[in-house]
PDB file of N, CA, C, O and CB in Angstrom:
ATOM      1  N   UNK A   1      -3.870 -12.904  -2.391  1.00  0.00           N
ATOM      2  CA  UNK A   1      -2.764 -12.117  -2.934  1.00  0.00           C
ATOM      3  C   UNK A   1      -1.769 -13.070  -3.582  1.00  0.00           C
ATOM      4  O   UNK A   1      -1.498 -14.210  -3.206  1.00  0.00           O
ATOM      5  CB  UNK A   1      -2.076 -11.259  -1.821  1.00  0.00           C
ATOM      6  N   UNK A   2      -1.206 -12.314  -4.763  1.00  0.00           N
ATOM      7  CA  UNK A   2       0.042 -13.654  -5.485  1.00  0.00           C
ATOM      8  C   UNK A   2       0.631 -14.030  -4.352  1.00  0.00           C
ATOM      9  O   UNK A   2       0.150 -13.859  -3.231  1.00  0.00           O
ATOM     10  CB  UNK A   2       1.474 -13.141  -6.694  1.00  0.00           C
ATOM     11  N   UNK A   3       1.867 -14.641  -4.644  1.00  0.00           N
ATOM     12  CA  UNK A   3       2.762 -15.120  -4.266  1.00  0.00           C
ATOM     13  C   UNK A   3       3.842 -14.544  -4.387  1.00  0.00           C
ATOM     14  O   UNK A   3       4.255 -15.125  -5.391  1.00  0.00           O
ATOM     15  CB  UNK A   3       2.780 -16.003  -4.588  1.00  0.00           C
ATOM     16  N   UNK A   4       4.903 -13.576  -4.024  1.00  0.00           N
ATOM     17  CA  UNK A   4       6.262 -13.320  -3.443  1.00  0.00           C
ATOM     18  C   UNK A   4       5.807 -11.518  -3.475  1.00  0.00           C
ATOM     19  O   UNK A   4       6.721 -10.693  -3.501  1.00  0.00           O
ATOM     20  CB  UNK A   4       7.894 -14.021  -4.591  1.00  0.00           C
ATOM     21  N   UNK A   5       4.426 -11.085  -3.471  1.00  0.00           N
ATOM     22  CA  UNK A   5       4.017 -10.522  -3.284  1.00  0.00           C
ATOM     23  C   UNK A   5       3.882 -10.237  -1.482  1.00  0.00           C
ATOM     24  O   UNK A   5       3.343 -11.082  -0.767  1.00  0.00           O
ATOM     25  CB  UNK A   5       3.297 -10.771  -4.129  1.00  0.00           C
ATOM     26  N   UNK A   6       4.577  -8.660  -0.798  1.00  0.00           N
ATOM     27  CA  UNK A   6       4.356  -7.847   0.362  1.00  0.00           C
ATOM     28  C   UNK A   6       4.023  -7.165   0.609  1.00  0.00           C
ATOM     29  O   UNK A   6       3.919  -6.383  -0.336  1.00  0.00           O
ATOM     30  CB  UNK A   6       4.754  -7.560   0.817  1.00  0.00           C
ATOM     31  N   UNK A   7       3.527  -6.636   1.848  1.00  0.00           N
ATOM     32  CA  UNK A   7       2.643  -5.425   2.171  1.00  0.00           C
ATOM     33  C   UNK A   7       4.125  -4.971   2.831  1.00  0.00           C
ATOM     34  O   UNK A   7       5.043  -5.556   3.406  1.00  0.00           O
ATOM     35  CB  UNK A   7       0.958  -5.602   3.277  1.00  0.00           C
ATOM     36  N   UNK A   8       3.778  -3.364   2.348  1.00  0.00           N
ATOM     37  CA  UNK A   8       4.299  -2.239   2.718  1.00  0.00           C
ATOM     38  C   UNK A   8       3.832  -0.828   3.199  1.00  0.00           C
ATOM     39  O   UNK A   8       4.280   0.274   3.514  1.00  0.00           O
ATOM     40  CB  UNK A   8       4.836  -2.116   1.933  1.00  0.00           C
ATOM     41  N   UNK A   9       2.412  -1.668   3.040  1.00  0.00           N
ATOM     42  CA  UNK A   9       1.789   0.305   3.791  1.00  0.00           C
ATOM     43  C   UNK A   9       0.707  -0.756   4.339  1.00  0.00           C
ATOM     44  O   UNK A   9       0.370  -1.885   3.981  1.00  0.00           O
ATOM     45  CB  UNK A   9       0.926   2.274   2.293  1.00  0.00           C
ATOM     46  N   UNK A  10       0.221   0.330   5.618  1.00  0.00           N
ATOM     47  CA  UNK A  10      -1.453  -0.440   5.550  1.00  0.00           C
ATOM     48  C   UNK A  10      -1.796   0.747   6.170  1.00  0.00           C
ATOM     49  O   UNK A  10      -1.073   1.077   7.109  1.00  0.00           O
ATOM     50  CB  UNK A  10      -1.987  -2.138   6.489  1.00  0.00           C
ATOM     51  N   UNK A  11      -3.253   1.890   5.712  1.00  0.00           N
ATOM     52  CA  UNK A  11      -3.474   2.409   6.565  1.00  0.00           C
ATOM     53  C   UNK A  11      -5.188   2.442   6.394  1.00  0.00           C
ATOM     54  O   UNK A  11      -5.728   2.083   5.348  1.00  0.00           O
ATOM     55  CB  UNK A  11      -2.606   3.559   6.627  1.00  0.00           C
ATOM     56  N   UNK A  12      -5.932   2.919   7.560  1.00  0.00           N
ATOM     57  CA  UNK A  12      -7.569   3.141   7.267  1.00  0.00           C
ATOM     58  C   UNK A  12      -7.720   4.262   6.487  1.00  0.00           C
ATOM     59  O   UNK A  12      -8.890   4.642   6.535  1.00  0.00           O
ATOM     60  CB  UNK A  12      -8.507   3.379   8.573  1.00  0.00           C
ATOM     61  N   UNK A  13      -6.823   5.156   5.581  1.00  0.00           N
ATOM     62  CA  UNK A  13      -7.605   6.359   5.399  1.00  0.00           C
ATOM     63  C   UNK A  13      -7.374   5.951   3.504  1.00  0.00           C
ATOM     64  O   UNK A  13      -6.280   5.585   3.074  1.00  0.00           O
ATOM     65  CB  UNK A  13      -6.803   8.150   6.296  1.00  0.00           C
ATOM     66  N   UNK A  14      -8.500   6.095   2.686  1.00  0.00           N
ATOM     67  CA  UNK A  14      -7.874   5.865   1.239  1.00  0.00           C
ATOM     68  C   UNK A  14      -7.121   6.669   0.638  1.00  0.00           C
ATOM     69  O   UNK A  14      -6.215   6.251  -0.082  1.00  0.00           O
ATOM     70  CB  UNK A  14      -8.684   5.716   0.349  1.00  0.00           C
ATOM     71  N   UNK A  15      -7.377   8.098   0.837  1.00  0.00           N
ATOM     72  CA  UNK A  15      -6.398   8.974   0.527  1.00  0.00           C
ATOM     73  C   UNK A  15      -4.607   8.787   0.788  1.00  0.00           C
ATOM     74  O   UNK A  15      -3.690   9.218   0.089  1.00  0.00           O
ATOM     75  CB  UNK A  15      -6.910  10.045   1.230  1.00  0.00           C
ATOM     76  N   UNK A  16      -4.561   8.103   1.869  1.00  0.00           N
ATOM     77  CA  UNK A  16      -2.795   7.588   2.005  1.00  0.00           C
ATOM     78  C   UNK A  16      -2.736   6.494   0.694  1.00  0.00           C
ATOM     79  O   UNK A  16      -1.990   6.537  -0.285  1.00  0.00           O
ATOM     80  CB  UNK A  16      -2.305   6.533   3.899  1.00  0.00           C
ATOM     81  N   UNK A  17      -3.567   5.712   0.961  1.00  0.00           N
ATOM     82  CA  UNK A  17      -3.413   3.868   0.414  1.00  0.00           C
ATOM     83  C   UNK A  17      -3.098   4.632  -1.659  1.00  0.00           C
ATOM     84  O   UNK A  17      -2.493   4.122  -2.602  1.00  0.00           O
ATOM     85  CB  UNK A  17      -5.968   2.323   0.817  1.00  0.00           C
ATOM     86  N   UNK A  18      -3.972   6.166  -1.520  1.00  0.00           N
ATOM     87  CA  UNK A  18      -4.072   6.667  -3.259  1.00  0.00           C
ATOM     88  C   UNK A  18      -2.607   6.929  -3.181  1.00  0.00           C
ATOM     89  O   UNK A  18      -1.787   6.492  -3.989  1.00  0.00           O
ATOM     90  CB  UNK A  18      -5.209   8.291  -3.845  1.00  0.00           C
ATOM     91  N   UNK A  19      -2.285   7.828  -1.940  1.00  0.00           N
ATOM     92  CA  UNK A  19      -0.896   8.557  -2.146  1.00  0.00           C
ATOM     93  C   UNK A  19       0.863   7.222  -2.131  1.00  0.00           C
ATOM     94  O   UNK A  19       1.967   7.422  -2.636  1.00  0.00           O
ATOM     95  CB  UNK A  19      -0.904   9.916  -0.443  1.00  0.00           C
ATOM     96  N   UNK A  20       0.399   6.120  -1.414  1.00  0.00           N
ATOM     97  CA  UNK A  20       1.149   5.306  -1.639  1.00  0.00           C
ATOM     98  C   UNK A  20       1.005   4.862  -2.985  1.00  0.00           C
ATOM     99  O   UNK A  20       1.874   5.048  -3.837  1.00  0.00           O
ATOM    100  CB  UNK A  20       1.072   4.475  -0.778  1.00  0.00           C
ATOM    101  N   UNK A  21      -0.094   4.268  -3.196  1.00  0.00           N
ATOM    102  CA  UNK A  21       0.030   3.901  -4.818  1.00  0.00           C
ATOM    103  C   UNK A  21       1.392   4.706  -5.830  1.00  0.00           C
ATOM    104  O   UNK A  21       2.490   4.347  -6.255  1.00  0.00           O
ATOM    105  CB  UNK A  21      -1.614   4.472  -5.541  1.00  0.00           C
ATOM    106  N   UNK A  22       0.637   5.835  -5.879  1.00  0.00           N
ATOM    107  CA  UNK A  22       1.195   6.945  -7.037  1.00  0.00           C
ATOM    108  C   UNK A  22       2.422   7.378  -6.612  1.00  0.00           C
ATOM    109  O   UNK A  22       2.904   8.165  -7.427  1.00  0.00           O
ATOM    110  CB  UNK A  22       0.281   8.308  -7.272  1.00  0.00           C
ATOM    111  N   UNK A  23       3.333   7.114  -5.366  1.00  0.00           N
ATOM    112  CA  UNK A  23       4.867   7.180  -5.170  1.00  0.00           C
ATOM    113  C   UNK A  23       5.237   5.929  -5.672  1.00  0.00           C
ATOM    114  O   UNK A  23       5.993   5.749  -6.626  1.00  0.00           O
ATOM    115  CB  UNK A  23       5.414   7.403  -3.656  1.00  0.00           C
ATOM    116  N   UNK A  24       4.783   5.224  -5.122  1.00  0.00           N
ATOM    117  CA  UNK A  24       5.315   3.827  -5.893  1.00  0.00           C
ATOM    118  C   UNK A  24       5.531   3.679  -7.538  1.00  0.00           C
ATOM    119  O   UNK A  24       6.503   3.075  -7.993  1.00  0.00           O
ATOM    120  CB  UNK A  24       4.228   2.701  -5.571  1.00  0.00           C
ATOM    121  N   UNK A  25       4.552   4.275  -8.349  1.00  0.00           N
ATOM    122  CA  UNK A  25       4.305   3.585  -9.631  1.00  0.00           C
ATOM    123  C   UNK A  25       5.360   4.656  -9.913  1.00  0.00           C
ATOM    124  O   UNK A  25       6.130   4.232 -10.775  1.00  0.00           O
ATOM    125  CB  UNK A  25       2.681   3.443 -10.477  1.00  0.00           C
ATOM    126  N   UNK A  26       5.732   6.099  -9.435  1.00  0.00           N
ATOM    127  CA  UNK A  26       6.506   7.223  -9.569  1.00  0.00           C
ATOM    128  C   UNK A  26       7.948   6.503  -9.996  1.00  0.00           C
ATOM    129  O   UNK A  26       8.592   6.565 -11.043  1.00  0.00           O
ATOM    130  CB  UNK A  26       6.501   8.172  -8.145  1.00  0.00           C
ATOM    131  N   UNK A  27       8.186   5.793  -8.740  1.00  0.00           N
ATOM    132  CA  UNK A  27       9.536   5.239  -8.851  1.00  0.00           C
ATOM    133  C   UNK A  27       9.406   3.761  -9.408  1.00  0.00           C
ATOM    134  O   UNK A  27       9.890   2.737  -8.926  1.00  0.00           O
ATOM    135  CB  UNK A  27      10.289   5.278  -7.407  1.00  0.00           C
ATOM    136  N   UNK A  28       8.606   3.914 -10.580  1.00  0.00           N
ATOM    137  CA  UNK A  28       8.553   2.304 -11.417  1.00  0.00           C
ATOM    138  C   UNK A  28       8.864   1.259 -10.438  1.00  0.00           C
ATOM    139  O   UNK A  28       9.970   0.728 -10.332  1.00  0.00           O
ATOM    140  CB  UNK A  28       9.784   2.076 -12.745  1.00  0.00           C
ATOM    141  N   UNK A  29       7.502   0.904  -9.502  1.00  0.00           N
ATOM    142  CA  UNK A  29       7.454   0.087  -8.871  1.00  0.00           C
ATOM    143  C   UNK A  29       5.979  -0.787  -8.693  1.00  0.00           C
ATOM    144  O   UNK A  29       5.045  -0.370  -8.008  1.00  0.00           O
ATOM    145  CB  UNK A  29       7.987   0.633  -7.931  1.00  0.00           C
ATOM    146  N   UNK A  30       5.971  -1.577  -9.156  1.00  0.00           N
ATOM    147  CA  UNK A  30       4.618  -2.106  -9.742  1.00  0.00           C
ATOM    148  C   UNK A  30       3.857  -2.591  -8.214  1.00  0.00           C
ATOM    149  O   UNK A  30       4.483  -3.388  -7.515  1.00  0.00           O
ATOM    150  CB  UNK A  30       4.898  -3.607 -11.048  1.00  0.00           C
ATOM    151  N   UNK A  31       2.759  -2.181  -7.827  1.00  0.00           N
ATOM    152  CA  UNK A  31       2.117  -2.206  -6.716  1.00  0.00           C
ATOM    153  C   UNK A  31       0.828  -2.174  -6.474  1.00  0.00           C
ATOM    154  O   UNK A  31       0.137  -1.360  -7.086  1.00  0.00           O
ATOM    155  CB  UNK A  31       2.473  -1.494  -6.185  1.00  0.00           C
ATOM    156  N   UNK A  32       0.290  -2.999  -5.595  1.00  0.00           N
ATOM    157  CA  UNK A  32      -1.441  -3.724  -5.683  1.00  0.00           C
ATOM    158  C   UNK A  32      -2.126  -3.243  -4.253  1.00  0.00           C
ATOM    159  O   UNK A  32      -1.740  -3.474  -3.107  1.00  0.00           O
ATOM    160  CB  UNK A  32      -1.475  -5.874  -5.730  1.00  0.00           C
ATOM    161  N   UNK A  33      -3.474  -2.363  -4.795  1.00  0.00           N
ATOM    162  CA  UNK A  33      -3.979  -2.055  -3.691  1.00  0.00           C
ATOM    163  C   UNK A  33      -5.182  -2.949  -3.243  1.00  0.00           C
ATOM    164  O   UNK A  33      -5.973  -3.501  -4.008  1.00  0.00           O
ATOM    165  CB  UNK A  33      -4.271  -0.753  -3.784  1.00  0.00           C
ATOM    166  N   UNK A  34      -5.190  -3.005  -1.762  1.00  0.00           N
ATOM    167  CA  UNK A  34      -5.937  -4.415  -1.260  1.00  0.00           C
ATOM    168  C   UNK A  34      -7.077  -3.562  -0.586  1.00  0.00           C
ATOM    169  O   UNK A  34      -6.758  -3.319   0.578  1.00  0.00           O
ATOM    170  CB  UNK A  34      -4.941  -5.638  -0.031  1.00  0.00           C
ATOM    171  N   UNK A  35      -8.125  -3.101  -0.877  1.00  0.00           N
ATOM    172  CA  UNK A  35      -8.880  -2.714   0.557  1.00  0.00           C
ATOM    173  C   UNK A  35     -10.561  -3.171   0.958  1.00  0.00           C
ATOM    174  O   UNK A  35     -11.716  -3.181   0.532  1.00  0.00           O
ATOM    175  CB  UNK A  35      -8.870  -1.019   0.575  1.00  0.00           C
ATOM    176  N   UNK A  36      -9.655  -3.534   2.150  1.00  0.00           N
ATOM    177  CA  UNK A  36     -10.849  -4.286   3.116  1.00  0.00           C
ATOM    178  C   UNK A  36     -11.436  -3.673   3.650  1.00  0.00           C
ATOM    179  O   UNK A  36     -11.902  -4.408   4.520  1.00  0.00           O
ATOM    180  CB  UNK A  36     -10.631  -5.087   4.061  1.00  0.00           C
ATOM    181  N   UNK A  37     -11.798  -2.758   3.784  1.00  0.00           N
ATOM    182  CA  UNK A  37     -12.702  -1.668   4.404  1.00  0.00           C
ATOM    183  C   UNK A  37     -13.644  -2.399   3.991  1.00  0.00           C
ATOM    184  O   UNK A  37     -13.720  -2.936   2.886  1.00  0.00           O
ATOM    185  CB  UNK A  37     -12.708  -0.097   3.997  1.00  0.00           C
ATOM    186  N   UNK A  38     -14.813  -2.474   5.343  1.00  0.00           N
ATOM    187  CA  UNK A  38     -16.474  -2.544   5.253  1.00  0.00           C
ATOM    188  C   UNK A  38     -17.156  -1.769   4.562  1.00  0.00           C
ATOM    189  O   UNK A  38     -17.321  -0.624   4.983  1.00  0.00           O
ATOM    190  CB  UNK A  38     -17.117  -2.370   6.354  1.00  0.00           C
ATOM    191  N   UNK A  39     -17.773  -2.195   3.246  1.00  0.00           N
ATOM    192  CA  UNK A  39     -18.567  -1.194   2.556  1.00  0.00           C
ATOM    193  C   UNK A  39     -19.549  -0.574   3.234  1.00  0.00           C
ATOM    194  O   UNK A  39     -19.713   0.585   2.852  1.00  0.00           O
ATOM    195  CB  UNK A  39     -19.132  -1.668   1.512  1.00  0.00           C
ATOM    196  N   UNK A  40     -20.698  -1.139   4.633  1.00  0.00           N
ATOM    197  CA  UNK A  40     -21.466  -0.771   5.339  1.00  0.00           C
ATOM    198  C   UNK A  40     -21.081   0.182   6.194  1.00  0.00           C
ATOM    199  O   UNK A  40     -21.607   1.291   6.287  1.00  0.00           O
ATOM    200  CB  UNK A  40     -21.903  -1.619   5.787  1.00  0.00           C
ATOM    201  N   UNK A  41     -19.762  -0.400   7.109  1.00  0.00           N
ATOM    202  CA  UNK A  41     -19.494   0.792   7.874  1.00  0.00           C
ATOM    203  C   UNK A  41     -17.658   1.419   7.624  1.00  0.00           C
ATOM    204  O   UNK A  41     -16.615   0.769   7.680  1.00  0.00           O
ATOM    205  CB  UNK A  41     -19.881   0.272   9.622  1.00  0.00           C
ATOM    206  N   UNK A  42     -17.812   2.444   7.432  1.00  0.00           N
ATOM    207  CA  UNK A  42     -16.398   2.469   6.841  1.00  0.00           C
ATOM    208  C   UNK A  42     -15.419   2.567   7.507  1.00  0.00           C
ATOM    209  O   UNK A  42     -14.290   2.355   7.062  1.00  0.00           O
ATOM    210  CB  UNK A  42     -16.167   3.315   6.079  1.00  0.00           C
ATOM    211  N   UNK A  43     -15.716   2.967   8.905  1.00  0.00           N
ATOM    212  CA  UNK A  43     -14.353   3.138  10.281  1.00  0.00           C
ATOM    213  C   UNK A  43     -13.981   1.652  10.706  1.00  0.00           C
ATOM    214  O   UNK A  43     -13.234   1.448  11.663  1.00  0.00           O
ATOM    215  CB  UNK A  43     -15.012   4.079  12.051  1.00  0.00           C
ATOM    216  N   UNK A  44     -14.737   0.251   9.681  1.00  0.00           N
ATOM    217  CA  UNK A  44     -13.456  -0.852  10.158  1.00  0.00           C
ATOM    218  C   UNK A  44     -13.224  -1.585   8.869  1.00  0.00           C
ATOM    219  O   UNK A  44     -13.974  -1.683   7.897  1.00  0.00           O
ATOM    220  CB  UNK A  44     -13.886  -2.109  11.523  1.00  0.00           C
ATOM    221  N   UNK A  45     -12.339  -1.950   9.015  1.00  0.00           N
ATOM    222  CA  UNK A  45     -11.226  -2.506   7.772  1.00  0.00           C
ATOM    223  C   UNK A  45     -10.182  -1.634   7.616  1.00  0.00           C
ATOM    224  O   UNK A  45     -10.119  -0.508   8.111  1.00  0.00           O
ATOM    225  CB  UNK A  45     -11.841  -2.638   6.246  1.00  0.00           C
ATOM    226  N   UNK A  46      -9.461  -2.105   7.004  1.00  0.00           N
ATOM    227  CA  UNK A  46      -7.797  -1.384   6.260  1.00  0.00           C
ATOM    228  C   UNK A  46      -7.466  -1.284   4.950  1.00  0.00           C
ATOM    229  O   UNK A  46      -8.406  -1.707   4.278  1.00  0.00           O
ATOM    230  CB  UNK A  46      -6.523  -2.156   6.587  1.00  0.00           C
ATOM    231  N   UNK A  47      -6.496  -0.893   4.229  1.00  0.00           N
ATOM    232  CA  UNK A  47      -6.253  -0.775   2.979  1.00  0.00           C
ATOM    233  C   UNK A  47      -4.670  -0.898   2.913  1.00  0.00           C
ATOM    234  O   UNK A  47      -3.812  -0.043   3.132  1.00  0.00           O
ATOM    235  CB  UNK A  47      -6.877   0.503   2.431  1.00  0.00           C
ATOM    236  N   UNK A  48      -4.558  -2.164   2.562  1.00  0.00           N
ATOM    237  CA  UNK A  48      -3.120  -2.580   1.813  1.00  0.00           C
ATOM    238  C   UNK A  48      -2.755  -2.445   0.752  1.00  0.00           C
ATOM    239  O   UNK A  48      -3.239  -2.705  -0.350  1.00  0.00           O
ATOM    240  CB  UNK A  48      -2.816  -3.619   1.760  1.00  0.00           C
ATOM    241  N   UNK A  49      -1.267  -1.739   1.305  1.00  0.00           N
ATOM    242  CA  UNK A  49      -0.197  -1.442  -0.549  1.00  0.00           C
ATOM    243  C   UNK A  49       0.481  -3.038  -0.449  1.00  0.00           C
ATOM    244  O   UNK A  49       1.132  -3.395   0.534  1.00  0.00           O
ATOM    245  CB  UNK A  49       1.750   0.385  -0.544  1.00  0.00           C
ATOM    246  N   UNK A  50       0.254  -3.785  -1.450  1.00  0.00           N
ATOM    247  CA  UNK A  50       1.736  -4.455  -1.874  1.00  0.00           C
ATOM    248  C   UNK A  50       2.510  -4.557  -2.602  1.00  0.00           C
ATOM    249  O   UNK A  50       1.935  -4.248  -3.646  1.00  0.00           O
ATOM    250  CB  UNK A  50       1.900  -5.218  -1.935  1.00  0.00           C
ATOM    251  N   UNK A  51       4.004  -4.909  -2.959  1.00  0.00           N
ATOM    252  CA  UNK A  51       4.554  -4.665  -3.780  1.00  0.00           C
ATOM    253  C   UNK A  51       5.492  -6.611  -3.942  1.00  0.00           C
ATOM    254  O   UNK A  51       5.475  -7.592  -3.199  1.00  0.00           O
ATOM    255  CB  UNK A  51       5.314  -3.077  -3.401  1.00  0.00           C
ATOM    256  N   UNK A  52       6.083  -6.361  -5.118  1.00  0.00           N
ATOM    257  CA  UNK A  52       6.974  -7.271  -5.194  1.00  0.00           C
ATOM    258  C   UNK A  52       8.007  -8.120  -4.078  1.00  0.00           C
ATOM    259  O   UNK A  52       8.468  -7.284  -3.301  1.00  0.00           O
ATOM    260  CB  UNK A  52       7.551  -6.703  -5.948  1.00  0.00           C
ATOM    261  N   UNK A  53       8.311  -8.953  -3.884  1.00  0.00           N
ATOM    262  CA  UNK A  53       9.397  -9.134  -2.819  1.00  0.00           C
ATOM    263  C   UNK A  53      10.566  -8.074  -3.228  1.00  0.00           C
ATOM    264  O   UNK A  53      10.958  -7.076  -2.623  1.00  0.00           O
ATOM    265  CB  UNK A  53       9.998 -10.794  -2.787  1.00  0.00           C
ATOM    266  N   UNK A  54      10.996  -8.654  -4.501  1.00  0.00           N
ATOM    267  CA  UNK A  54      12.258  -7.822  -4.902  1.00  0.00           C
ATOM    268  C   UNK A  54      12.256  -6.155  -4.769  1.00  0.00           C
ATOM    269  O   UNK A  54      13.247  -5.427  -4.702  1.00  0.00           O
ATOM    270  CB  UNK A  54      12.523  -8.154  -6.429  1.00  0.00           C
ATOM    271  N   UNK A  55      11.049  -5.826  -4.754  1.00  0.00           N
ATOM    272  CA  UNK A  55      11.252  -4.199  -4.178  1.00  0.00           C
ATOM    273  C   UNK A  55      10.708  -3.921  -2.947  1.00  0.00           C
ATOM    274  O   UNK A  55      10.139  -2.863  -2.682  1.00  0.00           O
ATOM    275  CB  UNK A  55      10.587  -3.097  -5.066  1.00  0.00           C
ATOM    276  N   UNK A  56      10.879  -4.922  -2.118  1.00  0.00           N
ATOM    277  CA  UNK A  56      10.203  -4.257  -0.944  1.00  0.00           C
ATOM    278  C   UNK A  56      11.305  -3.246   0.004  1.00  0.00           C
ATOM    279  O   UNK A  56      10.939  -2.585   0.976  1.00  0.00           O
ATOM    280  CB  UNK A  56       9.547  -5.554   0.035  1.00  0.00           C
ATOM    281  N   UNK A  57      12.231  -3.282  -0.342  1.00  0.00           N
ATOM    282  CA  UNK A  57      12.970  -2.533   0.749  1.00  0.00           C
ATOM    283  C   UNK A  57      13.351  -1.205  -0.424  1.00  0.00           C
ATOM    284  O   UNK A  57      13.641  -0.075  -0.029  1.00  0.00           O
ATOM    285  CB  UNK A  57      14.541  -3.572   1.597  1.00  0.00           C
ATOM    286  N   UNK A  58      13.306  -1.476  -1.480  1.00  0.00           N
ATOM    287  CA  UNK A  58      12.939   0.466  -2.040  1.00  0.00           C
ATOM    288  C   UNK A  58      11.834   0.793  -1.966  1.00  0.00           C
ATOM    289  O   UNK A  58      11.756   1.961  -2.346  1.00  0.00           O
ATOM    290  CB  UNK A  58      13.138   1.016  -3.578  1.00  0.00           C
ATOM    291  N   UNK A  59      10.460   0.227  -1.547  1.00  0.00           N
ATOM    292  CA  UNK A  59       9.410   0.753  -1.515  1.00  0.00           C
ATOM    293  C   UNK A  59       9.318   0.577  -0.007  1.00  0.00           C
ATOM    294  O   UNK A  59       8.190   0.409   0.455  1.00  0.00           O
ATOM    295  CB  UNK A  59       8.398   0.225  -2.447  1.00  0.00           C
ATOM    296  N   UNK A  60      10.216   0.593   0.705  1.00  0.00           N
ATOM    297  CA  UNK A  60       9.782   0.642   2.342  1.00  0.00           C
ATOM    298  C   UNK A  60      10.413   2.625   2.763  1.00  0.00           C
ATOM    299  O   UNK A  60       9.985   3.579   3.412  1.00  0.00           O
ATOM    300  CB  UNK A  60      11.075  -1.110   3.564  1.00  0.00           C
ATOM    301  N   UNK A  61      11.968   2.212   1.648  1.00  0.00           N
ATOM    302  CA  UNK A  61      12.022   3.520   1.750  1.00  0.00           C
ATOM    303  C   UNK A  61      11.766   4.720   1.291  1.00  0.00           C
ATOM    304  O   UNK A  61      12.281   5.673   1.877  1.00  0.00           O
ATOM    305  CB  UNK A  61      12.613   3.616   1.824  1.00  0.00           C
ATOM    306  N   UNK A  62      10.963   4.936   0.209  1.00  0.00           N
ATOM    307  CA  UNK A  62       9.628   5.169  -0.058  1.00  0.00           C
ATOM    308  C   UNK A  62       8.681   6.004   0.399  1.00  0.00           C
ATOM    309  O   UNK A  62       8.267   7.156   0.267  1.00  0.00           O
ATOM    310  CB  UNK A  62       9.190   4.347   0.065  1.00  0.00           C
ATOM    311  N   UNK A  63       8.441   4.761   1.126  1.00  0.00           N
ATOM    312  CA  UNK A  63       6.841   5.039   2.038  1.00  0.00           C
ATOM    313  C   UNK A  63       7.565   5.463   3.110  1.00  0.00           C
ATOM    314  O   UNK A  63       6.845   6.143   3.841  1.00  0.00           O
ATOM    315  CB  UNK A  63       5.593   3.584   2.490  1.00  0.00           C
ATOM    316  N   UNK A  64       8.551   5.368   3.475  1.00  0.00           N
ATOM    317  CA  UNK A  64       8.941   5.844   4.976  1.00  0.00           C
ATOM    318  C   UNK A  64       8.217   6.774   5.435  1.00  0.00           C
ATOM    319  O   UNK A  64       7.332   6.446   6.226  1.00  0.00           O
ATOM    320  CB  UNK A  64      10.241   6.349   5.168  1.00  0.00           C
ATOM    321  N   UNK A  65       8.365   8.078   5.107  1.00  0.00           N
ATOM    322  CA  UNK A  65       8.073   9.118   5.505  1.00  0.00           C
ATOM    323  C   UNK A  65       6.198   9.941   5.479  1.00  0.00           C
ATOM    324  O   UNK A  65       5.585  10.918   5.909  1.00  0.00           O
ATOM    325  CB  UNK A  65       9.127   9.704   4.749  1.00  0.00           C
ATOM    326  N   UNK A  66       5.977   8.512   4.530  1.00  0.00           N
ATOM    327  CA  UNK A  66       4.339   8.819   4.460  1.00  0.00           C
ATOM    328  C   UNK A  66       3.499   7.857   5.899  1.00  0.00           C
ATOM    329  O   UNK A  66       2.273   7.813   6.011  1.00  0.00           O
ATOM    330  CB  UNK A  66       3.646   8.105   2.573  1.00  0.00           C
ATOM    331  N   UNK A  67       4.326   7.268   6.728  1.00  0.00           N
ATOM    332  CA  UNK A  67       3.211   7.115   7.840  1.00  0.00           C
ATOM    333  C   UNK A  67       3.680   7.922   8.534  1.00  0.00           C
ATOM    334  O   UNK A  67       2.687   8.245   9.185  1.00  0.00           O
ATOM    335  CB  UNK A  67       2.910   5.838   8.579  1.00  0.00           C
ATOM    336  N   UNK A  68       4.452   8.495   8.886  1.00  0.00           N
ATOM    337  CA  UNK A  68       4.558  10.028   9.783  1.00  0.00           C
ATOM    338  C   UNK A  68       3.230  10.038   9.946  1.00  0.00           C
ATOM    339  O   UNK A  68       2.690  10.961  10.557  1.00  0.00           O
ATOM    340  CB  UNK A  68       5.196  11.597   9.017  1.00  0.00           C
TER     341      UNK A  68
END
């Protein structure tokens, strides 16, 4: 991953990791999806949002309400 680049979401399901994406880019926030999910078996690995340093705390609040 770059450099001053953070994670702000991480979850196993891709449907969140889609729905984080597309709030983010919503509120012009440029953001990189990471996912490690096992192509063989898919119940291990994760899927990381990251975003900029400089927006990580508008994209924390954000995502707040999407790990409910």
């Amino acid at each position: 991953m770059e450099k001053d680049y953070l994670k702000v979401f991480t979850t196993n399901q891709t449907y969140k990791a889609d729905i984080a994406h597309d709030l983010l880019e919503n509120n012009k926030i440029v953001n990189v999806i990471l996912n490690q999910k096992d192509s063989a078996i898919a119940t291990f690995g994760e899927i990381n949002v990251y975003v900029h340093k400089k927006d990580k705390e508008k994209a924390l609040e954000i995502l707040k309400n999407l790990e409910e």
